[in-house]
N, C-alpha and C positions, 0 to 999 in steps of 0.2 A: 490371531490372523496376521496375514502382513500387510503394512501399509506402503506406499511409497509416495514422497510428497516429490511436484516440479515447483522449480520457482526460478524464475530467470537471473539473471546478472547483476541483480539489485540487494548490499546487506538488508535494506530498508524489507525487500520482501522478503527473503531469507527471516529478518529477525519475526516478522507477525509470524509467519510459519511455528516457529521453533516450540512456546510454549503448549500447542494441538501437541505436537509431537513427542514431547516427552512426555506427556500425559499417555499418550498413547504406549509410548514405551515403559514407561514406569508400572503400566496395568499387564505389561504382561506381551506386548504386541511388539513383532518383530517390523523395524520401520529404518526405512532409506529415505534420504535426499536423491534427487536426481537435478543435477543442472549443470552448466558450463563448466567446461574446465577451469575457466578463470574462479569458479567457488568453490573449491574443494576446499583450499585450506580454510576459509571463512567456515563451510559449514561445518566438517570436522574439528573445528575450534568450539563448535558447540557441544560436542560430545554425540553428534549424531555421526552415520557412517552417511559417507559420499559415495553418488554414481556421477563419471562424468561424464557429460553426453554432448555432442558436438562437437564443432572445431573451434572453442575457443573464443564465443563472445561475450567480449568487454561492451557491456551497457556504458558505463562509466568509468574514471577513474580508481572511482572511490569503490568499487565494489571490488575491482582484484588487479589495480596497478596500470591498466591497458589508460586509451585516449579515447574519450566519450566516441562514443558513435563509430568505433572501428572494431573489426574484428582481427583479432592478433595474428590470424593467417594473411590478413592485408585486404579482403573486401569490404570495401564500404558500405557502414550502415543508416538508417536514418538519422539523418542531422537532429540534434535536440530542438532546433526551433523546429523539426520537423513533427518530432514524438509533438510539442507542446499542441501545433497546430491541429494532428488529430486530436491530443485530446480534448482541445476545445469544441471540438466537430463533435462528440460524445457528451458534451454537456448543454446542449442547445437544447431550451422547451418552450422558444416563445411559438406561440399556435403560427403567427403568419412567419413563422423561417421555417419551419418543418414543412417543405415542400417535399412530392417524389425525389423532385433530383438531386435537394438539398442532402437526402437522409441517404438516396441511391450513393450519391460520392463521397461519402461519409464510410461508407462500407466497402466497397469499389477500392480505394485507398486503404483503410483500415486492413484487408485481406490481401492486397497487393502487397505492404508495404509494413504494415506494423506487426498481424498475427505474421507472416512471410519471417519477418524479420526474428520474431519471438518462439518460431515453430520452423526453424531453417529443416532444410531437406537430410542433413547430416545430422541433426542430432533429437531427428524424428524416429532414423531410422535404428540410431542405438539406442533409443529410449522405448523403443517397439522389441528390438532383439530383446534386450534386458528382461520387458517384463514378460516376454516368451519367453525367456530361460527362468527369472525368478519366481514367478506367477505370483503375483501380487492378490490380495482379496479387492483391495480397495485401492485408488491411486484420488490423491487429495492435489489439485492440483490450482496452482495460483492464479488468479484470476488474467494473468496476461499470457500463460504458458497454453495455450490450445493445443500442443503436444501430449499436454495430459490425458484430456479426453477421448483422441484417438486412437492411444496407445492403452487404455482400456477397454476402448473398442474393442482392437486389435488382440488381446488377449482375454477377452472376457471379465473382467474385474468391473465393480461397483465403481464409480468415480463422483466423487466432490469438488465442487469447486470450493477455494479458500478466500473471500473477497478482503481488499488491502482497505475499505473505506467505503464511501457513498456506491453503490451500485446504478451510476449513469449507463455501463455499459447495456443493462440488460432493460432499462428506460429506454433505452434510444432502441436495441433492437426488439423492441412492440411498436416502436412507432413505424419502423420500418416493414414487420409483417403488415401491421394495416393500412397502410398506404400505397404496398405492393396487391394486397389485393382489392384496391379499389378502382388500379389501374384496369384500363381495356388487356386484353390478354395480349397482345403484341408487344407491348412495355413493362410487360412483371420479368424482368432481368431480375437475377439472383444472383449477385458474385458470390454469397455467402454458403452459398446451397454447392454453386461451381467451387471455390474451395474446400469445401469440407470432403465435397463426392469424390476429388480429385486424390484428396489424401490418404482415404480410406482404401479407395481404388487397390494402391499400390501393398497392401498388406492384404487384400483379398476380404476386404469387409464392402459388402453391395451397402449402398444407399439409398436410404427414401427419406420425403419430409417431412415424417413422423419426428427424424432422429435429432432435427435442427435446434431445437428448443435447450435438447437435452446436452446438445454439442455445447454448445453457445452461456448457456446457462449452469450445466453441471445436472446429474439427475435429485441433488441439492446443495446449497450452499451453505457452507460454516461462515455465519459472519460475525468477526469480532466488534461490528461497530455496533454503538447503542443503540438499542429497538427504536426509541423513539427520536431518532438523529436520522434514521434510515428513510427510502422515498417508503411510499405505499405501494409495493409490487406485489400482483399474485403472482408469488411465483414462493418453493418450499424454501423458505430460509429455517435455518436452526441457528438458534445466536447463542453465543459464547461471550464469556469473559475476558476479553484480553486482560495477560498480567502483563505487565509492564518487563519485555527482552532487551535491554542495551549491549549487548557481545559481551564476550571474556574480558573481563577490564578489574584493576584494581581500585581500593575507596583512599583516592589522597589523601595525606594526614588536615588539611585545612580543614576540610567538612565539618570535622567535628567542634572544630573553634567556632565559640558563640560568636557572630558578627556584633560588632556596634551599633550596626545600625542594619533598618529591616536588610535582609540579603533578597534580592531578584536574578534569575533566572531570565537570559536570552539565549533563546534556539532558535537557529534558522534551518537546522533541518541538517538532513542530510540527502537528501534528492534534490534540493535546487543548486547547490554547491558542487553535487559527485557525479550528478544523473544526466540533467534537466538548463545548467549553465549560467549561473548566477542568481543574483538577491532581491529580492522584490526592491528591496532600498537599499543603497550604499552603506555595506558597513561606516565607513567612516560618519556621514550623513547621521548615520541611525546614533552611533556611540554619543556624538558632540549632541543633539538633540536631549541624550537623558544626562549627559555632564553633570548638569545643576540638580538633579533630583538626588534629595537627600537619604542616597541606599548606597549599598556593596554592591554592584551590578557584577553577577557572573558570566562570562560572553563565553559562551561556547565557538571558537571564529578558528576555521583553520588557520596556516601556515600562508595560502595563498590570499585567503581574507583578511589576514593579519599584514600582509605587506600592503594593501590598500590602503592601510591607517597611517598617518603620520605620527602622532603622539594622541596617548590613548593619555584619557581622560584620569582624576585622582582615582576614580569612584570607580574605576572598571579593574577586574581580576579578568586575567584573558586566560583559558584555557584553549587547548585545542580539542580534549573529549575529557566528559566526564559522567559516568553513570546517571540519568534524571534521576531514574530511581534511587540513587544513595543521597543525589545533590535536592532535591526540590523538598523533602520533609525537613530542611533547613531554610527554605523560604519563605516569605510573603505573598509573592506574584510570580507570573509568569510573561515575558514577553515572546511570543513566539509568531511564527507564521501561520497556524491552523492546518500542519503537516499532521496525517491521524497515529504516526508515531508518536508525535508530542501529544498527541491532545491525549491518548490513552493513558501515557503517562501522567498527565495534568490531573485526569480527572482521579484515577487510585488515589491520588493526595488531596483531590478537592482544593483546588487553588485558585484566586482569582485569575483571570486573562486577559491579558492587552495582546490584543490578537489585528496582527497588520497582515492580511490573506495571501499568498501565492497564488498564480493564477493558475499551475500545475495540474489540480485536479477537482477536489472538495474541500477545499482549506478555506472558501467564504463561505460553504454549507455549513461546513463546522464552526463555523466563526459566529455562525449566526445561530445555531444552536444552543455555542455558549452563552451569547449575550441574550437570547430569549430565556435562560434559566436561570437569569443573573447573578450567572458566574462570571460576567467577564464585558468588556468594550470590543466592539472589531472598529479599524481606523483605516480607513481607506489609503491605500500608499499613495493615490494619486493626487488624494488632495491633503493628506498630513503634511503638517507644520512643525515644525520642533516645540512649537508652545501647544499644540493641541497636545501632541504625543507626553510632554514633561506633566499637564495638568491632569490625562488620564491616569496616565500611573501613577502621580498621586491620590488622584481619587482611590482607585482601586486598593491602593495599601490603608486608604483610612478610614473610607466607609465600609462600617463593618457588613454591609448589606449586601457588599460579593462576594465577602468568605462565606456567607451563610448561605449563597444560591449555590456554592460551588462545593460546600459540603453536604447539600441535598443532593446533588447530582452524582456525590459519590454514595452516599448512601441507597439512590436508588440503583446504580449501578450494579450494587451488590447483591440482588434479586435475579441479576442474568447467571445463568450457571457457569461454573467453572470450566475451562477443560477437562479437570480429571473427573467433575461431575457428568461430562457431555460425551462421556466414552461408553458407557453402558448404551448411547442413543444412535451412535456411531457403528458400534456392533450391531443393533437392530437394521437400522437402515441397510448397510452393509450386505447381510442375511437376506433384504426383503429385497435390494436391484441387483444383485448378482445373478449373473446367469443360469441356467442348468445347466449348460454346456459352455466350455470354454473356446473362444476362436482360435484359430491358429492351430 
């Protein structure tokens, strides 16, 4: 069959993408990327083939050269404090905030502004020609591209959505169907219903609100996070195995030299740096805080992160990228932010975690998932101290009671199916929402 995966401007989403993919390819199945121009050479770097579609938005720097939040034609896009702010709007469940109007402009916004943004009109419209000329079976698309779902509409193909982490999006919009219909019927406004019908419109697919679920949600979802890290949603997920994607990169000769002393591992990601616009903590702040702790600390810190430091500590080896997967089976610990890039990575190795949360997205869900399996500490940034933060991670390298929560949690891990196991399931599904007829 053919697949075609979307994923926006982000390596971070590109690389979850990548291992579905070859799985899919390596079984036999003819499969494209589709996404910005500014990713072509990132995902052809993967060995996959590139569609580019649109005019050219740069999410961030770090994904293909551009200035966060601009598009390389020159319109402006949402401000990262702006991304940050819906997606805080996405992660609200306390009963008394979840008002109508709270959840109504939460979406209002989100469709104006973020899917708008993620699903521009130009690279809707070549990601609808494309798979009218390719005809794709299935179109697997990332959980922020809504261009996906359309454009299988539009063509008739099965579509998946591909979730990056926690699924708040699809929490928040149940709260939003039931509180729209609790309203008197003069106030069940739907922005979401008005942009979806709006999209379809233009390709000649009629709309009803049968379809909104499946828009919104995917007809199901491939999710690489762990079952039991996940909310309670009915809704069909199929979970998968993340294997641990860090890009085309080579293994520096240091790795293999025994450290002296334990080696630890600091990530701070790469969506708060390339995406999203800084650190939860001050690099500088964060390095002189672990100074005295008696490790090889490896700092993964860009070039811009790296001018922030004045003089780096004895104990810090600074790189600017280095494979988790070749570097962290040489460590002890992990300090990271509870990014679900890292933590996938974390957990294949089963590693302790000092985990200081990003406000991003689900980096304190995860956070606290680790430390409920105790695998790990989460450290509040806003109230960490350089002595809290030196005495966790000691703890963590010495009691042996979080290498062993954290190697249950890879062991159970290893009970979720693989990708190349999850392609036979993917064929099925495939087969069972595809159309009889194709649109278009």
């Amino acid at each position: 069959m053919r697949v075609l995966f979307t994923v926006i401007a982000a390596k971070t989403h590109l690389y979850n993408l990548v291992p579905m993919a070859w799985a899919l390819r390596a079984a036999g199945h003819e499969v494209r990327v589709a996404g910005p121009p500014d990713l072509v050479e990132p995902i052809t770097a993967t060995g996959l083939t590139a569609v580019p579609v649109g005019d050219g938005l740069s999410v961030a720097g770090g994904a293909a050269g551009g200035a966060p939040g601009r598009r390389t034609g020159g319109d402006s896009g949402p401000s990262s404090r702006m991304l940050r702010s819906m997606s805080g709007d996405m992660l609200e469940d306390r009963p008394e905030e979840l008002t109508w109007e709270r959840v109504l402009g939460a979406f209002t916004v989100a469709c104006s502004v973020q899917y708008e943004y993620f699903a521009g009109q130009s690279a809707l419209d070549d990601l609808v020609d494309h798979c009218r000329d390719w005809r794709p079976d299935l179109v697997v698309w990332d959980a922020l591209t809504f261009t996906g779902p359309i454009a299988a509409m539009a063509c008739g193909a099965a579509h998946a959505r591909m979730l990056f982490g926690t699924d708040y999006t699809s929490r928040m919009y149940g709260f939003y169907r039931e509180l729209r219909l609790a309203q008197p019927p003069e106030r069940r406004e739907d922005p979401v219903a008005d942009w979806l019908s709006g999209r379809l419109a233009r390709y000649g697919v009629a709309y009803d609100a049968s379809m909104a679920v499946e828009l919104m949600t995917g007809q199901w979802s491939i999710d690489p996070t762990p079952p039991w890290m996940q909310l309670p949603l009915d809704l069909p997920y199929v979970p998968v195995r993340q294997i641990p994607y860090n890009g085309p990169t080579g293994i520096p000769e240091w790795i293999h030299d025994r450290p002296e002393r334990p080696r630890v591992c600091l990530s701070l990601g790469m969506s708060g740096r390339d995406l999203l616009g800084g650190d939860v903590i001050p690099v500088e702040d964060l390095l002189e805080a672990l100074a005295d702790v008696d490790v090889e600390l490896v700092a993964t810190l860009s070039a811009e992160q790296l001018a922030t430091v004045k003089t780096l500590p004895d104990n810090v080896r600074a790189v600017e990228f280095v494979p988790l997967n070749e570097l962290l089976p040489t460590c002890a610990a992990v300090v990271h932010h509870g990014g679900f890039g890292t933590v996938v990575n974390v957990l294949a190795h089963g590693l302790p975690n000092l985990v200081v949360p990003a406000p991003w997205w689900d980096e304190a869900h995860l956070g606290r998932q680790l430390a409920e399996g105790g695998a790990g500490v989460v450290v509040d940034s806003a109230t960490a101290t350089a002595d809290s933060l030196r005495s966790t991670l000691t703890r963590l390298i010495t009691d042996p009671s979080f290498s062993l929560g954290a190697r249950r949690m890879r062991e159970r891990l290893q009970g979720v199916p693989s990708p190349r196991e999850l392609v036979p399931r993917l064929e099925e599904l495939t087969a069972a929402h595809r159309p009889d007829r194709r649109a278009g």
